[in-house]
BARO-60223 format. One record per residue (C-alpha): residue number from 1; residue in one letter; x, y, z. Coordinates in steps of 0.25 Angstrom, whole numbers, plus 5000, padded with zeros to 4 digits. Layout:
N
<node><seq>NUM</seq><type>a</type><xx>X</xx><yy>Y</yy><zz>Z</zz></node>
...
***
This chain:
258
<node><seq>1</seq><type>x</type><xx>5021</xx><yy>5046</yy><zz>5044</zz></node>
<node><seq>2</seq><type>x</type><xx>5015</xx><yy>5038</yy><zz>5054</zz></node>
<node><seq>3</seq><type>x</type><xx>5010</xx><yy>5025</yy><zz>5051</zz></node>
<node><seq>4</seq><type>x</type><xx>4994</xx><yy>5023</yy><zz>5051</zz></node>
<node><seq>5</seq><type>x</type><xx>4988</xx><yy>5011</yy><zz>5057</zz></node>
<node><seq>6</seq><type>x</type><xx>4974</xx><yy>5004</yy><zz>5055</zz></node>
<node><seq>7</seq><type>x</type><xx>4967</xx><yy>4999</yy><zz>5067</zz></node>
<node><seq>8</seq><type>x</type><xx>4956</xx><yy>4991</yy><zz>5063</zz></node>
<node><seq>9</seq><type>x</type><xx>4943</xx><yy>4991</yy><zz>5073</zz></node>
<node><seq>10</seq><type>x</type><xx>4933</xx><yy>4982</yy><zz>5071</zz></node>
<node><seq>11</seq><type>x</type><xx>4922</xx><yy>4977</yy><zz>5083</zz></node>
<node><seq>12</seq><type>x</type><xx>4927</xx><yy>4970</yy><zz>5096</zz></node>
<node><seq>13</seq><type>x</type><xx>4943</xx><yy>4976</yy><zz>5092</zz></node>
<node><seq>14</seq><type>x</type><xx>4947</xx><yy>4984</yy><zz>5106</zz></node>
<node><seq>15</seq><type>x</type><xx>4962</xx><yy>4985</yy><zz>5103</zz></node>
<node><seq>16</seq><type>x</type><xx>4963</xx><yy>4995</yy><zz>5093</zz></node>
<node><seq>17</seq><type>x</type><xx>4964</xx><yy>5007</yy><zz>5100</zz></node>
<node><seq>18</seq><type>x</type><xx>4976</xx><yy>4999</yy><zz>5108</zz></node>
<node><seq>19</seq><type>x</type><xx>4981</xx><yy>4997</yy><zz>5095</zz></node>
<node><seq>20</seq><type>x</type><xx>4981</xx><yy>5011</yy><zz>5090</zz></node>
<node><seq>21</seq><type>x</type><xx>4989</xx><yy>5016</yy><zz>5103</zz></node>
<node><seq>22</seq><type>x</type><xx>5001</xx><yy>5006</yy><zz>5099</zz></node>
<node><seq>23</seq><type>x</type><xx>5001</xx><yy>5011</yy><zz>5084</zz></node>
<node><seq>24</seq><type>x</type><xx>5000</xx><yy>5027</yy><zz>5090</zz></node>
<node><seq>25</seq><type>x</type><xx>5010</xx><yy>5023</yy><zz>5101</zz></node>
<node><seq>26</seq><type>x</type><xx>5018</xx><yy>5015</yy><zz>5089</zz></node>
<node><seq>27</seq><type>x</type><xx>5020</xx><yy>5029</yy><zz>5081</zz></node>
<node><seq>28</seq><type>x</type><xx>5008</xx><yy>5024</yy><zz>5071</zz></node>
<node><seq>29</seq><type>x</type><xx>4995</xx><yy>5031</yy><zz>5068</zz></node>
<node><seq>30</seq><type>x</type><xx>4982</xx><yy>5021</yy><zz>5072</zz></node>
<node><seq>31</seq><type>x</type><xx>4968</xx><yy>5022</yy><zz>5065</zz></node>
<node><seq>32</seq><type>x</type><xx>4957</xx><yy>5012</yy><zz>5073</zz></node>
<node><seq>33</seq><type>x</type><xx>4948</xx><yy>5010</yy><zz>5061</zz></node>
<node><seq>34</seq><type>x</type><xx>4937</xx><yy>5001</yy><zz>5061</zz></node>
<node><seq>35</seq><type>x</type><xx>4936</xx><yy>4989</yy><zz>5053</zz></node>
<node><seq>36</seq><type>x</type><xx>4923</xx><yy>4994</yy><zz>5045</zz></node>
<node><seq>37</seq><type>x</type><xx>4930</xx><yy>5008</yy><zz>5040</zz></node>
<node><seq>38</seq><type>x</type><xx>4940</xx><yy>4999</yy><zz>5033</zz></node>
<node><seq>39</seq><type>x</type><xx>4930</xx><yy>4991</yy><zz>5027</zz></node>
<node><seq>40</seq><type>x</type><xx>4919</xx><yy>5001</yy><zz>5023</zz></node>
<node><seq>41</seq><type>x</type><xx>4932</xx><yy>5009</yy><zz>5014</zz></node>
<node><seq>42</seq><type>x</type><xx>4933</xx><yy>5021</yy><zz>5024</zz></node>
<node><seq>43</seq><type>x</type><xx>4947</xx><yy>5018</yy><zz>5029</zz></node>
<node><seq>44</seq><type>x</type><xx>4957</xx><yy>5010</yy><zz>5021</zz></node>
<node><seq>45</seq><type>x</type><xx>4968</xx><yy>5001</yy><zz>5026</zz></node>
<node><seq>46</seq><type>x</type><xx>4978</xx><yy>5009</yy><zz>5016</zz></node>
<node><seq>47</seq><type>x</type><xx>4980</xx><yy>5020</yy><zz>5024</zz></node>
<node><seq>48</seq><type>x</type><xx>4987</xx><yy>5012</yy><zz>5034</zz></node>
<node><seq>49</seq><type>x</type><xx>5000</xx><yy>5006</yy><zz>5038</zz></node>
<node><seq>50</seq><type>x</type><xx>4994</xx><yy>4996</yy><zz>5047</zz></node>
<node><seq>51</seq><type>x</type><xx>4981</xx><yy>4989</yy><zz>5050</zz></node>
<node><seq>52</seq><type>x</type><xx>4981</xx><yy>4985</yy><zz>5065</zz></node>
<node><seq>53</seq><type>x</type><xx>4970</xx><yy>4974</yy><zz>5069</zz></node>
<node><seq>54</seq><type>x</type><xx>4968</xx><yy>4976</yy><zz>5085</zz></node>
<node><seq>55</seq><type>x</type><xx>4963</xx><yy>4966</yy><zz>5094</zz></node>
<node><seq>56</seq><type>x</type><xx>4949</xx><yy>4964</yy><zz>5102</zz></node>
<node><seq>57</seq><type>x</type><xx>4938</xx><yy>4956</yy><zz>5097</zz></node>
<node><seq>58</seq><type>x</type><xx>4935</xx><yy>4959</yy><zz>5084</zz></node>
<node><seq>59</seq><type>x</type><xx>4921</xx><yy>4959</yy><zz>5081</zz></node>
<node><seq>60</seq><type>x</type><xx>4920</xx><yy>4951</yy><zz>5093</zz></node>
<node><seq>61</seq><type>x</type><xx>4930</xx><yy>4939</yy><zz>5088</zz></node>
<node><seq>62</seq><type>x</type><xx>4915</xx><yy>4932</yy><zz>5083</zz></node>
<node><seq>63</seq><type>x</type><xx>4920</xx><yy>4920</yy><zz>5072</zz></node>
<node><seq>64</seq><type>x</type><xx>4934</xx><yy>4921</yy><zz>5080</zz></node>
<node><seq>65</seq><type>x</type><xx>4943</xx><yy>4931</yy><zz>5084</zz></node>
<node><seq>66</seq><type>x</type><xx>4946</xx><yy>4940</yy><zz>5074</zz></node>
<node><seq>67</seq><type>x</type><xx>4938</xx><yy>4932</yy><zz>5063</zz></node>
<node><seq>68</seq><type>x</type><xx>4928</xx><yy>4944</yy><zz>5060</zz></node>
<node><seq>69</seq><type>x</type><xx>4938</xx><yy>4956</yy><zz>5057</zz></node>
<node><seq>70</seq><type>x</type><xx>4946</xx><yy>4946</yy><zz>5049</zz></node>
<node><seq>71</seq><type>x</type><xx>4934</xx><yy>4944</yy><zz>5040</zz></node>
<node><seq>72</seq><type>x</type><xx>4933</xx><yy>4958</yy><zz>5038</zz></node>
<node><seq>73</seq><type>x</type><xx>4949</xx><yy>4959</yy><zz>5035</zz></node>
<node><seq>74</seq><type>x</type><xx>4947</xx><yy>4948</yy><zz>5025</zz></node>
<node><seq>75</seq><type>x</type><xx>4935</xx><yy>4949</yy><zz>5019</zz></node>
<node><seq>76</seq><type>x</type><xx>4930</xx><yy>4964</yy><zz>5020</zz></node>
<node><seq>77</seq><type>x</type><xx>4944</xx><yy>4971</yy><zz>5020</zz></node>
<node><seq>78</seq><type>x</type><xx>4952</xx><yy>4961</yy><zz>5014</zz></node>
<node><seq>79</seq><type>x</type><xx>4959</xx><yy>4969</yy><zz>5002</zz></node>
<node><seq>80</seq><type>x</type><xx>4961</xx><yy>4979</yy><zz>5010</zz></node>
<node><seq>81</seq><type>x</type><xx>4969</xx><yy>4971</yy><zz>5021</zz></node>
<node><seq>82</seq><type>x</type><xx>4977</xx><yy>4964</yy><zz>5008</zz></node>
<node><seq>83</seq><type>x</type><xx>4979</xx><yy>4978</yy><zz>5002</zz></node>
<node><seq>84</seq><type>x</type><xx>4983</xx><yy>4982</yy><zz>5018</zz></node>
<node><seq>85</seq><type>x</type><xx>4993</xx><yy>4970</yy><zz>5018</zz></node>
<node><seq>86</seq><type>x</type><xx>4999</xx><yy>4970</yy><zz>5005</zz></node>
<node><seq>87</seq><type>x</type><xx>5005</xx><yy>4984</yy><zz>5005</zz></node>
<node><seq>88</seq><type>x</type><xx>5013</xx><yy>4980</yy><zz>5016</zz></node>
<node><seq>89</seq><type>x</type><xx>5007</xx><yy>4986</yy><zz>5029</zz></node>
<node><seq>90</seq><type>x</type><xx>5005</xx><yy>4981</yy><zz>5043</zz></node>
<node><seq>91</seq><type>x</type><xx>4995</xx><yy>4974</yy><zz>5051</zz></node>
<node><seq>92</seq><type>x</type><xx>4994</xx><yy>4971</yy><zz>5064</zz></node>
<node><seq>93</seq><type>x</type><xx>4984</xx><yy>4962</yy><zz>5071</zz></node>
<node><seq>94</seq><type>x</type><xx>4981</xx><yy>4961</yy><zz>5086</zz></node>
<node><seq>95</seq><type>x</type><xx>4975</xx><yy>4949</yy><zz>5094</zz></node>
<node><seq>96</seq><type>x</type><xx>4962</xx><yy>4951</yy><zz>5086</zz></node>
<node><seq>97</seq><type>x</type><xx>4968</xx><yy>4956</yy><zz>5076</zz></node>
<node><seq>98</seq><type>x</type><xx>4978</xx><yy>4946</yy><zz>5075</zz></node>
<node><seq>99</seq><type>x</type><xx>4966</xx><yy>4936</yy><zz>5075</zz></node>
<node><seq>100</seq><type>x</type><xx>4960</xx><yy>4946</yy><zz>5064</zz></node>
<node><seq>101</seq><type>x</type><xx>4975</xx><yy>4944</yy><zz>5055</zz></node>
<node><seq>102</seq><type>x</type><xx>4975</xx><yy>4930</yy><zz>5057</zz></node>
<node><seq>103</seq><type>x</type><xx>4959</xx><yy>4926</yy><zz>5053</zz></node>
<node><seq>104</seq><type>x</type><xx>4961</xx><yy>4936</yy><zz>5040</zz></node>
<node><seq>105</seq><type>x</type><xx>4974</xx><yy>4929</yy><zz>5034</zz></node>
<node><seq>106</seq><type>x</type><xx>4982</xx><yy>4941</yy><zz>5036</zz></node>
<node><seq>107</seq><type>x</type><xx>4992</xx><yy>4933</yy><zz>5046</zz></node>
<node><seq>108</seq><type>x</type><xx>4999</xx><yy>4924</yy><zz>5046</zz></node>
<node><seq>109</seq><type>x</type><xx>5001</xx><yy>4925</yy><zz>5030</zz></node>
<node><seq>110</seq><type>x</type><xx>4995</xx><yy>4938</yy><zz>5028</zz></node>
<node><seq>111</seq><type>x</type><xx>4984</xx><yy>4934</yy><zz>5017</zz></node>
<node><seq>112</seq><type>x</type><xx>4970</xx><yy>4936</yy><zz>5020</zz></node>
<node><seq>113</seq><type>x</type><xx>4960</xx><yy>4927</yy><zz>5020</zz></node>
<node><seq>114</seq><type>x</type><xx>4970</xx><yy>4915</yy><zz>5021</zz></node>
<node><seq>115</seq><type>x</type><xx>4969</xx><yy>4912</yy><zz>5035</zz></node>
<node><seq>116</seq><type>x</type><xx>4981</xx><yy>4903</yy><zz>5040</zz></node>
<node><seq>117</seq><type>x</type><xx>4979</xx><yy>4904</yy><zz>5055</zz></node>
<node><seq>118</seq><type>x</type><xx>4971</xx><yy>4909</yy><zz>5066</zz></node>
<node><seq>119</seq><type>x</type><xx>4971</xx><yy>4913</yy><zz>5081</zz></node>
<node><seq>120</seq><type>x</type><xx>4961</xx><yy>4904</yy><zz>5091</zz></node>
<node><seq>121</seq><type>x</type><xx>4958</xx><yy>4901</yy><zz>5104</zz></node>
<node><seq>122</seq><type>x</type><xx>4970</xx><yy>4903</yy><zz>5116</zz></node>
<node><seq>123</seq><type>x</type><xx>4974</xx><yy>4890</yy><zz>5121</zz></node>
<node><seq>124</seq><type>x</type><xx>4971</xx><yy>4894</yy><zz>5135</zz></node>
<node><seq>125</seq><type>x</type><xx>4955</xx><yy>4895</yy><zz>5130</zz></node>
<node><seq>126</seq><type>x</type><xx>4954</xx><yy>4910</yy><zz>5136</zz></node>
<node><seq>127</seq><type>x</type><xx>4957</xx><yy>4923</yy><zz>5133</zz></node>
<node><seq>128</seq><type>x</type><xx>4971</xx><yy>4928</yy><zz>5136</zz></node>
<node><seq>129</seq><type>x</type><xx>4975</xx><yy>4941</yy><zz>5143</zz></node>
<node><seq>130</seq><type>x</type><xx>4989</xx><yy>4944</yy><zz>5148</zz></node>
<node><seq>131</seq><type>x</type><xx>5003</xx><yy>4950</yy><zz>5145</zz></node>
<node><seq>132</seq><type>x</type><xx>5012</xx><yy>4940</yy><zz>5135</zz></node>
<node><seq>133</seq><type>x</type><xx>5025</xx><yy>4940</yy><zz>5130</zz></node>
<node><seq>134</seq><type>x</type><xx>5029</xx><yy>4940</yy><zz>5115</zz></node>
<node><seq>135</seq><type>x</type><xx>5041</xx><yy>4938</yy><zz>5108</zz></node>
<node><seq>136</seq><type>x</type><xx>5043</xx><yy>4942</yy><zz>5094</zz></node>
<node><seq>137</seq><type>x</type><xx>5052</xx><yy>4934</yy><zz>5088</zz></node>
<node><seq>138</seq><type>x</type><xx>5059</xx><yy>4933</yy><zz>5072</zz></node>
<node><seq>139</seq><type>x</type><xx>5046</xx><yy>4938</yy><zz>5067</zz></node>
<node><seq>140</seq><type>x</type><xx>5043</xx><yy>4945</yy><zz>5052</zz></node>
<node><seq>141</seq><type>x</type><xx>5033</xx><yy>4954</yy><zz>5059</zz></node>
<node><seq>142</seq><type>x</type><xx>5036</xx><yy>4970</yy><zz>5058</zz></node>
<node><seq>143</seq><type>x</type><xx>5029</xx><yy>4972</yy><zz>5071</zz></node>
<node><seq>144</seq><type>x</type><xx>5039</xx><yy>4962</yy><zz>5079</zz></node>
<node><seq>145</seq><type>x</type><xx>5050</xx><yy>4968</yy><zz>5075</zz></node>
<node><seq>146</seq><type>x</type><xx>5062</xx><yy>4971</yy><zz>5084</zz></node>
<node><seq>147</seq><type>x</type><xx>5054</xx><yy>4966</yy><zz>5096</zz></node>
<node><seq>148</seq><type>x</type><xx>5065</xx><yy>4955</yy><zz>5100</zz></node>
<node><seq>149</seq><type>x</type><xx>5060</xx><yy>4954</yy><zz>5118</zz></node>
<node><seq>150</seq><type>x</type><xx>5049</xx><yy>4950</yy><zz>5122</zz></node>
<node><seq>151</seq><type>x</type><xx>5036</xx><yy>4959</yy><zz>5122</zz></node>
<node><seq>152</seq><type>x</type><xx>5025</xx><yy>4957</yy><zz>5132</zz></node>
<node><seq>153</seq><type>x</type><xx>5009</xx><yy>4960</yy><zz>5126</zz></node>
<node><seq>154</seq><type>x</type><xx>4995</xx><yy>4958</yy><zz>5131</zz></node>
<node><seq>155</seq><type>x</type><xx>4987</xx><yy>4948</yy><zz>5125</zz></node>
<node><seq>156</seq><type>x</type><xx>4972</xx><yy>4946</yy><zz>5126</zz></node>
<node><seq>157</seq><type>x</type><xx>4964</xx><yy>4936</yy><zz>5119</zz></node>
<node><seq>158</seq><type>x</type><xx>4958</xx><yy>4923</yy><zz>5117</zz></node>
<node><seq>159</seq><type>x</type><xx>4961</xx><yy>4919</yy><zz>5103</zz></node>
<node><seq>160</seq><type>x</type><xx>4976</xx><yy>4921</yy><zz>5100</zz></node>
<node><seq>161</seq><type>x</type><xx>4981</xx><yy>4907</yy><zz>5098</zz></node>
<node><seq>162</seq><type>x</type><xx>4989</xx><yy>4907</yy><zz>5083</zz></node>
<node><seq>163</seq><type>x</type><xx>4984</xx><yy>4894</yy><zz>5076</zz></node>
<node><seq>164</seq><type>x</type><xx>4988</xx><yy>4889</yy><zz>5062</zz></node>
<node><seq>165</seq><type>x</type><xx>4985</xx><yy>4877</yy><zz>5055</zz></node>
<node><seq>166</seq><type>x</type><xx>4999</xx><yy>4870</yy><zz>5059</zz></node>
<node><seq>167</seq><type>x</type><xx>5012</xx><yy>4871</yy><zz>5067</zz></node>
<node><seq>168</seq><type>x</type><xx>5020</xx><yy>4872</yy><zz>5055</zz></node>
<node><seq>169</seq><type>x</type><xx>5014</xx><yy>4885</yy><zz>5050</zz></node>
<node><seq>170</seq><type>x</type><xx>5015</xx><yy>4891</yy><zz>5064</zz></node>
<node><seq>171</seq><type>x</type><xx>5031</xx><yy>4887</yy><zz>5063</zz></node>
<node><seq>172</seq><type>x</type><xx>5030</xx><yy>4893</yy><zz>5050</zz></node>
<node><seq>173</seq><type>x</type><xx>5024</xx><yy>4907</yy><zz>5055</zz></node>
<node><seq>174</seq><type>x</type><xx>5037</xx><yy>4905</yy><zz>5064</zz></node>
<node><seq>175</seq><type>x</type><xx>5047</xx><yy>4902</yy><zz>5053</zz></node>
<node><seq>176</seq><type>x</type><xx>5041</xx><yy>4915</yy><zz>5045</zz></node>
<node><seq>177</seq><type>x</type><xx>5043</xx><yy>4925</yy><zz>5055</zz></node>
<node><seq>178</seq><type>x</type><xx>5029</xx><yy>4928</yy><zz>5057</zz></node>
<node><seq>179</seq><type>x</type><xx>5027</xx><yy>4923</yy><zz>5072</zz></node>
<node><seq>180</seq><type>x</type><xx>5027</xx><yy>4937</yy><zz>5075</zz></node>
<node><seq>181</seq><type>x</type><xx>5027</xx><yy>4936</yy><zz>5092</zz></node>
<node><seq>182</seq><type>x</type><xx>5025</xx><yy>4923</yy><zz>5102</zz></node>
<node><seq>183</seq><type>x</type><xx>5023</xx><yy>4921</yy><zz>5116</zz></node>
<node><seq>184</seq><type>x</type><xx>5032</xx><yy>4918</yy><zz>5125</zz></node>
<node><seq>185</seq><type>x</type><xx>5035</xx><yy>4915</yy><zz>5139</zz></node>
<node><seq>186</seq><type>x</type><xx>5044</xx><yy>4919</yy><zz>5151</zz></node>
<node><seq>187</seq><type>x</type><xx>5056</xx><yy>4914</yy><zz>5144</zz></node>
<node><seq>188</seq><type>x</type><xx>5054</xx><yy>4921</yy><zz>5129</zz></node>
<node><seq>189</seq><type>x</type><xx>5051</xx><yy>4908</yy><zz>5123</zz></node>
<node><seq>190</seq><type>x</type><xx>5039</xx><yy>4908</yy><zz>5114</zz></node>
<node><seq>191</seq><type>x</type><xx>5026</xx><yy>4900</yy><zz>5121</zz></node>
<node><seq>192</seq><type>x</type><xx>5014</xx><yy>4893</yy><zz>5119</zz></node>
<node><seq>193</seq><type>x</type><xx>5011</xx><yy>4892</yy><zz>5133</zz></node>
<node><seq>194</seq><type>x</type><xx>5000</xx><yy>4899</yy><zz>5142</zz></node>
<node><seq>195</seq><type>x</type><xx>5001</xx><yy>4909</yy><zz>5147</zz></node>
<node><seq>196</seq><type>x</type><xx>5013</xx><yy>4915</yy><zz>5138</zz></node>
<node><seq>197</seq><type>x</type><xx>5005</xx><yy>4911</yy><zz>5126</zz></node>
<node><seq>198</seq><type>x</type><xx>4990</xx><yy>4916</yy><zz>5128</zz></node>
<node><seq>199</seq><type>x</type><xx>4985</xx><yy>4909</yy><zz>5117</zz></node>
<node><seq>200</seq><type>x</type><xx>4993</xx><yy>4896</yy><zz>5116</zz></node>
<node><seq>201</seq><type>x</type><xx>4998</xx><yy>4900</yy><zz>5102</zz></node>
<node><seq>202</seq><type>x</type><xx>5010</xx><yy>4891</yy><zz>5094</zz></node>
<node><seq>203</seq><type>x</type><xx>5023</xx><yy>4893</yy><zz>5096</zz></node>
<node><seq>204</seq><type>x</type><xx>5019</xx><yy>4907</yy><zz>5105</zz></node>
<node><seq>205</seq><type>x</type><xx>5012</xx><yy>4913</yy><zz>5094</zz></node>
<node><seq>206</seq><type>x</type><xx>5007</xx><yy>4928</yy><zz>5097</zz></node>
<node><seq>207</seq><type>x</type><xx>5008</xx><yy>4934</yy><zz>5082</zz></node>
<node><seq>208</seq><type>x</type><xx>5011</xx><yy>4933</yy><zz>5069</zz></node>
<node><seq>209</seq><type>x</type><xx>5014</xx><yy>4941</yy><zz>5057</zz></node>
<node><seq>210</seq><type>x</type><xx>5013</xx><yy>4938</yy><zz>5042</zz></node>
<node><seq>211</seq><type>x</type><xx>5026</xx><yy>4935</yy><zz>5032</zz></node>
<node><seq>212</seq><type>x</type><xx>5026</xx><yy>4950</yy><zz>5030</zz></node>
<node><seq>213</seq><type>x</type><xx>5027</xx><yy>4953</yy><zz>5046</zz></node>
<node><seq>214</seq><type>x</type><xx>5017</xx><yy>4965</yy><zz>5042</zz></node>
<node><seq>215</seq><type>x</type><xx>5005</xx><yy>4959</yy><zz>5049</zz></node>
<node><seq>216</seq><type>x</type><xx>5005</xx><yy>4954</yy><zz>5062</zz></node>
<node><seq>217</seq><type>x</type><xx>4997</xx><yy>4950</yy><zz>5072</zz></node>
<node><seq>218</seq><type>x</type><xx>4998</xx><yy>4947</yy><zz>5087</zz></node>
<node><seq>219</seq><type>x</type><xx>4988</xx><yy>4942</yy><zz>5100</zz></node>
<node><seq>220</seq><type>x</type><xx>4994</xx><yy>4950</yy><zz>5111</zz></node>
<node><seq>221</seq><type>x</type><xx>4990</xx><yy>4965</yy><zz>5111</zz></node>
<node><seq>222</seq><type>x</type><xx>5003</xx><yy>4975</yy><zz>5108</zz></node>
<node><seq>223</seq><type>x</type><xx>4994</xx><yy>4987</yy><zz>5108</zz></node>
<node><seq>224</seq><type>x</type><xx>4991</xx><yy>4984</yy><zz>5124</zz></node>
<node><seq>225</seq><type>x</type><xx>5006</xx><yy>4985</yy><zz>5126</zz></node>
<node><seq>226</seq><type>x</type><xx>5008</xx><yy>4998</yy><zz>5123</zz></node>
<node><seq>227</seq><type>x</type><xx>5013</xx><yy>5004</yy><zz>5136</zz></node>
<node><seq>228</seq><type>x</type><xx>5023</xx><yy>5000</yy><zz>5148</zz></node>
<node><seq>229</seq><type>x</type><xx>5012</xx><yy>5001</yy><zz>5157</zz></node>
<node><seq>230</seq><type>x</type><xx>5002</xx><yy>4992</yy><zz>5151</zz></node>
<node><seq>231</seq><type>x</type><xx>5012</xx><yy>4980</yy><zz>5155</zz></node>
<node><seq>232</seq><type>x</type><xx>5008</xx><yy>4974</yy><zz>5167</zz></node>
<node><seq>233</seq><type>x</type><xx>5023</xx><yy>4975</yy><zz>5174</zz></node>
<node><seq>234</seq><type>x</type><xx>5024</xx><yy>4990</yy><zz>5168</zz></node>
<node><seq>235</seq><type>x</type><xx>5028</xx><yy>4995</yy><zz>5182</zz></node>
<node><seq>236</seq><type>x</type><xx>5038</xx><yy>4984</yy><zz>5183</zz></node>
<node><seq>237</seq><type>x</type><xx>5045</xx><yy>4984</yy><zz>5170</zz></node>
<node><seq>238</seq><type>x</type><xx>5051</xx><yy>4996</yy><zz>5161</zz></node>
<node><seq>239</seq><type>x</type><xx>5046</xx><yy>4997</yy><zz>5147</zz></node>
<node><seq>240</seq><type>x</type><xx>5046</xx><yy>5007</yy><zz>5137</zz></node>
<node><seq>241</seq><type>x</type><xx>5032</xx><yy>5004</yy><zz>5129</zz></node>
<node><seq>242</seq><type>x</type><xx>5023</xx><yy>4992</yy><zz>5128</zz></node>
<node><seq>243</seq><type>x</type><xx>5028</xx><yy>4980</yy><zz>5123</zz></node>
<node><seq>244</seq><type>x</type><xx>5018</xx><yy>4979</yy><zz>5112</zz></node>
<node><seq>245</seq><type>x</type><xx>5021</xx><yy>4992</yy><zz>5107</zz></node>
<node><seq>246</seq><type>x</type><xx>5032</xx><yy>4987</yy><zz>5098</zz></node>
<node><seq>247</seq><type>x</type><xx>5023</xx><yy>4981</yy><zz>5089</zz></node>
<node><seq>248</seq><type>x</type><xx>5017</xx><yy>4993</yy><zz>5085</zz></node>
<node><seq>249</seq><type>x</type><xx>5030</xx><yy>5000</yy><zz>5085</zz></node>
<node><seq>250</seq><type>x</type><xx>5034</xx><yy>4989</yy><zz>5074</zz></node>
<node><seq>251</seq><type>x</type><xx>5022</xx><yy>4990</yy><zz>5065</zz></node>
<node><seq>252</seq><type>x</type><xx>5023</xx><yy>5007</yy><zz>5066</zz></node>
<node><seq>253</seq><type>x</type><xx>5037</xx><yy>5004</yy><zz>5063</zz></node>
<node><seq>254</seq><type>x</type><xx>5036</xx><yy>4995</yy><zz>5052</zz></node>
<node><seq>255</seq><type>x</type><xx>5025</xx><yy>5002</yy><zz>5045</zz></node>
<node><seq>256</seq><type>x</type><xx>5030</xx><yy>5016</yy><zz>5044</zz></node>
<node><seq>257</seq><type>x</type><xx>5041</xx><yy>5009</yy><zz>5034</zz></node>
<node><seq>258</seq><type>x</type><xx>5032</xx><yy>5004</yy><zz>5024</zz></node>
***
């Protein structure tokens, strides 16, 4: 049976279709739904594997990137996303919807409401666009595993630096296993320094994932890595897919087991 996965849609999102070609290209089966069918009744979470929140500019990031649409996760589809949750299925959040997971409580401890951290301004004051590296590290996350080189994914935005309230509970999120990805540089070596770190996030910080490893959620774009040719060296280097197709691969993977 193939796997079917939820794309929510809500206005200012303009990565879901993106997001749907690396769940077809993945093996899954991709519905883009818009956030008021879910509210309204008409569709219900239930009926899917996994929820995947794309990126964009959700309702046009007003009171913060991602703020608007995580109100409506909390406050207007909040029993459905705990239901969603509890019975064990996966989510994936993307740039603004990493933003999205974060300003609801679902990451880093996967309870909503209880917001714990946040994603703020780059370092560098501006939006960011290019190509990074990621590594992916000892991680609990289902949609990292076996990715043991580096991969290389766009990123694009201007809120994406991972904050918590102190050092210690970012060493923590280490210590658990739930620093799901990190920048690095030319040597491998996890950064913090610009350009290799577009946002200037601790400790190379690009995502995360709850104690679980069921729901994740990342700043750079796996859905615009799809292809060999959308790299920028594709004629000069020989690849056999997109780098950032593994992480759809992963989740397909994972949730056809459950």
């Amino acid at each position: 049976m193939i796997p079917r996965v939820i794309i929510v849609r809500a206005a200012g999102i303009n990565r879901d279709g993106d997001a749907a070609r690396a769940v077809t290209m993945a093996g899954g089966s991709p519905d883009i739904v818009h956030i008021g069918r879910i509210i309204d009744g008409s569709v219900s979470l239930q009926d899917y594997a996994m929820l995947i929140v794309p990126g964009g500019f959700s309702y046009g990031d007003h009171l913060g990137a991602g703020a608007m649409l995580a109100v409506d996760m909390v406050h207007r589809l909040g029993d459905e996303v705990r239901r969603f949750v509890e019975d064990g299925r996966a989510v994936l959040g993307i740039c603004n919807g990493f933003q999205v997971l974060v300003k609801s409580g679902l990451l880093p401890g996967a309870t909503l409401a209880q917001r714990s951290a946040s994603l703020t301004h780059n370092a560098s004051g501006r939006f960011e666009c290019r190509w990074v590296r990621l590594a992916a590290g000892a991680t609990r996350s289902v949609f990292t595993q076996g990715i043991d080189q580096p991969i290389e994914v766009p990123v694009a935005h201007g809120e994406g630096r991972f904050v918590m309230q102190s050092d210690a509970q970012l060493e923590a999120l280490a210590a658990n296993g739930q620093v799901a990805f990190r920048y690095i540089d030319s040597d491998g070596q996890p950064t913090e320094a610009h350009p290799a770190n577009p946002n200037g996030s601790r400790h190379g910080i690009a995502a995360i994932c709850d104690e679980s490893g069921r729901i994740m959620g990342m700043m750079p774009h796996p859905e615009n890595a799809l292809t060999p040719w959308q790299h920028p060296r594709w004629t000069r280097e020989s690849r056999q897919q997109g780098d950032g197709l593994v992480v759809f691969q992963n989740g397909i993977s994972w949730i056809k087991h459950i």
